[in-house]
C-alpha positions as CSV (number, residue, x, y, z in Angstrom):
1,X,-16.0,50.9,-36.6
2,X,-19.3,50.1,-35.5
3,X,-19.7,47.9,-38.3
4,X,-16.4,45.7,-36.0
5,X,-18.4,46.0,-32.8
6,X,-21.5,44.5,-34.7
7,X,-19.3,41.4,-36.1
8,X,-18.2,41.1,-33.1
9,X,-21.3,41.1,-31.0
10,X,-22.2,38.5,-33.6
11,X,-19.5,36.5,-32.4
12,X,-20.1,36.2,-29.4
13,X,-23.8,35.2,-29.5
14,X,-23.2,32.3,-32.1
15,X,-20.3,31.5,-29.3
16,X,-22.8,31.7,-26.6
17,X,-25.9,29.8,-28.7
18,X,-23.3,26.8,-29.7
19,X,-23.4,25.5,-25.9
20,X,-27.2,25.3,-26.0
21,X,-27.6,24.0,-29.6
22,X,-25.0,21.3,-28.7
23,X,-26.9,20.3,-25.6
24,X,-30.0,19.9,-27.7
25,X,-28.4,18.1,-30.3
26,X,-27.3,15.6,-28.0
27,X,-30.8,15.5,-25.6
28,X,-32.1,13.2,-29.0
29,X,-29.8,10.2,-28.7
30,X,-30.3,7.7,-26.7
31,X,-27.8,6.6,-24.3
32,X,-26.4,3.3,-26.1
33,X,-26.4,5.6,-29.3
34,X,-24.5,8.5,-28.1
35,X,-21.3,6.4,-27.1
36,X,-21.6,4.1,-31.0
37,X,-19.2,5.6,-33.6
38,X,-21.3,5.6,-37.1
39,X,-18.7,3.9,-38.8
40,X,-15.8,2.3,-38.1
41,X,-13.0,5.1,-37.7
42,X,-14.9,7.9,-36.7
43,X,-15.9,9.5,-33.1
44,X,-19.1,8.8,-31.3
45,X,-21.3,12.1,-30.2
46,X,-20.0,11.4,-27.0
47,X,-16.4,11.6,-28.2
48,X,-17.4,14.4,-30.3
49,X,-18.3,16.6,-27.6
50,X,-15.3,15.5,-25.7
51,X,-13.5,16.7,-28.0
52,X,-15.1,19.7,-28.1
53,X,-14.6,20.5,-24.7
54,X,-10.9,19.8,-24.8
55,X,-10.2,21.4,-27.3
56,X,-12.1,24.6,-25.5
57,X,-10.5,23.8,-22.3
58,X,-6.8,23.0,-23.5
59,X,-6.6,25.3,-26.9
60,X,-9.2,27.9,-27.4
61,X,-10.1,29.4,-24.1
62,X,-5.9,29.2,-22.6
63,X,-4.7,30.8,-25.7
64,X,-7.0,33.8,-24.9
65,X,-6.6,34.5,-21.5
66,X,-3.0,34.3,-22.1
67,X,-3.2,36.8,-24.9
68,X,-5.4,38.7,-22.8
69,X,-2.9,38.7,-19.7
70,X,0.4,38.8,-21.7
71,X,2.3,40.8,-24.3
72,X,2.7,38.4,-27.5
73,X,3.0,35.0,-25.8
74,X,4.1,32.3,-27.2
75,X,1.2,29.8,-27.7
76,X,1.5,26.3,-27.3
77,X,0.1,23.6,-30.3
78,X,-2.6,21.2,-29.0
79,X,-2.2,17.7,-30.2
80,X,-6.7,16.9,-30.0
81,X,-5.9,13.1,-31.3
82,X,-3.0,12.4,-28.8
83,X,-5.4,14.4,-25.6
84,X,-8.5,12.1,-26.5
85,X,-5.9,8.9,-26.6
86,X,-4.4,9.8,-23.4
87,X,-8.2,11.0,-21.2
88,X,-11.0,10.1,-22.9
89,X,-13.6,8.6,-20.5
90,X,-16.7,6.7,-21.8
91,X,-18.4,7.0,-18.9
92,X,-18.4,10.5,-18.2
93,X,-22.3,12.1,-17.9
94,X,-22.7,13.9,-21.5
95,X,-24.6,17.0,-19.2
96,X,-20.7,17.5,-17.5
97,X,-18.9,17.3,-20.5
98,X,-21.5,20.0,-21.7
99,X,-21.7,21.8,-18.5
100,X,-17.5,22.2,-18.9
101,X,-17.8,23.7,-22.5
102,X,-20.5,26.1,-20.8
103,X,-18.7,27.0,-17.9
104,X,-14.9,27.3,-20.1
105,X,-17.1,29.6,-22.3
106,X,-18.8,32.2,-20.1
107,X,-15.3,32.2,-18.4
108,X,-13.6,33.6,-21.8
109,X,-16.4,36.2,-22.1
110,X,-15.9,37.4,-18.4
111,X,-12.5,38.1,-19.1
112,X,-12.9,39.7,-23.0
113,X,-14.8,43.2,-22.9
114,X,-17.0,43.2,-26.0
115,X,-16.1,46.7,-26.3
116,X,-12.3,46.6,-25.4
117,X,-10.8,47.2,-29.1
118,X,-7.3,46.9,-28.3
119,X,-8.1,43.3,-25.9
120,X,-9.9,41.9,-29.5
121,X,-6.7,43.0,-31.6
122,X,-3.7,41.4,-29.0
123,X,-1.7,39.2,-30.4
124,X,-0.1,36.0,-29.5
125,X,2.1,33.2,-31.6
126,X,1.3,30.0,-32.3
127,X,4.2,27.0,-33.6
128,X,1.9,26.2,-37.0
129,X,-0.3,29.2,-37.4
130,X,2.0,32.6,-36.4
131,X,0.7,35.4,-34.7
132,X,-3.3,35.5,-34.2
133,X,-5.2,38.0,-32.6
134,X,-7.5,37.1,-30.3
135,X,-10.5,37.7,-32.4
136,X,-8.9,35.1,-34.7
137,X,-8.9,32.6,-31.7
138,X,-12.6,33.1,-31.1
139,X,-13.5,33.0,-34.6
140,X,-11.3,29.4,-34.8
141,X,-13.4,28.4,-31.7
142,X,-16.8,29.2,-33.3
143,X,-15.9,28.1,-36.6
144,X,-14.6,24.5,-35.4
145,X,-17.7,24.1,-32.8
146,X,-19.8,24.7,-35.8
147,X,-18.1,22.2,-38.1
148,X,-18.5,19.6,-35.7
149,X,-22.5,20.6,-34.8
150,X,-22.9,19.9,-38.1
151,X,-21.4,16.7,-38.2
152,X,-23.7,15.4,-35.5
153,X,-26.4,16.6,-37.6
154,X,-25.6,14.6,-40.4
155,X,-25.1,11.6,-38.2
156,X,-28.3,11.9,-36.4
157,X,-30.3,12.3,-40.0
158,X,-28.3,9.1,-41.0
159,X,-30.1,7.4,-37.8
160,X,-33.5,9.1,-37.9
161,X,-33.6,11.9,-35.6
162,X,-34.2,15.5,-36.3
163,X,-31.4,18.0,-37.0
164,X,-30.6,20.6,-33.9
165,X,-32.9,23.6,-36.1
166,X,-36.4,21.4,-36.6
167,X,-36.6,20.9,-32.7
């Protein structure tokens, strides 16, 4: 068991440390850079971390409090492609959209005792997926956050600036 509550403990502080390694990532770009897609098709950083707060905000974060608050809820799909369509803003500061992930984040750990066995092992059912615990939710969250810091890594290599780790 204590091997769990380590994992876990893990979890939570690569959930924590994403927020700040994002907001470094994104300190390097300069402004006209941070809203130009590196090729044609694909999201700028801005829109990346957009993304990455909705997807906190809308998916991630609701689905746990729910599961938290509820016996087996029923969770609903979130369509990431359709939300950015429908409220993306280009002008929106890069430190809110940041500051939101931040805030969404710390909310999720107020409400999830690191040491509440039971809270990590509720369940709730999603339309694609099934039924997920809720440690399954926050390993999706940190697993997709990381996917995407790395992705801005390659794309800042590709225009010169140092990866998130050398600064």
């Amino acid at each position: 068991m204590e091997e769990l509550w380590a994992y876990r403990q893990r979890l939570l502080e690569r959930h924590t440390a994403q927020v700040g390694e994002l907001r470094r990532q994104l300190g390097g770009w300069a402004e006209d850079r941070l809203r130009t897609a590196p090729r044609h098709g694909e999201w700028s950083a801005h829109q990346v971390a957009a993304h990455l707060r909705d997807a906190e905000i809308q998916a991630y974060v609701p689905r746990v409090h729910r599961m938290l608050a509820e016996a087996e809820p029923w969770l609903a799909d979130f369509d990431a492609e359709a939300f950015m369509a429908g409220h993306y803003d280009p002008t929106e500061p890069i430190e809110q959209i940041v500051a939101d992930i931040e805030q969404a984040r710390m909310g999720l750990r107020r409400g999830l005792a690191f040491d509440d066995g039971r809270a990590w092992s509720r369940t709730g059912r999603h339309p694609a997926l099934g039924s997920r615990t809720v440690q399954t939710w926050i390993e999706r969250a940190v697993v997709h956050f990381d996917e995407h810091l790395h992705g801005l890594d390659s794309a800042a290599a590709a225009r010169g600036l140092e990866p998130r780790g050398k600064r």
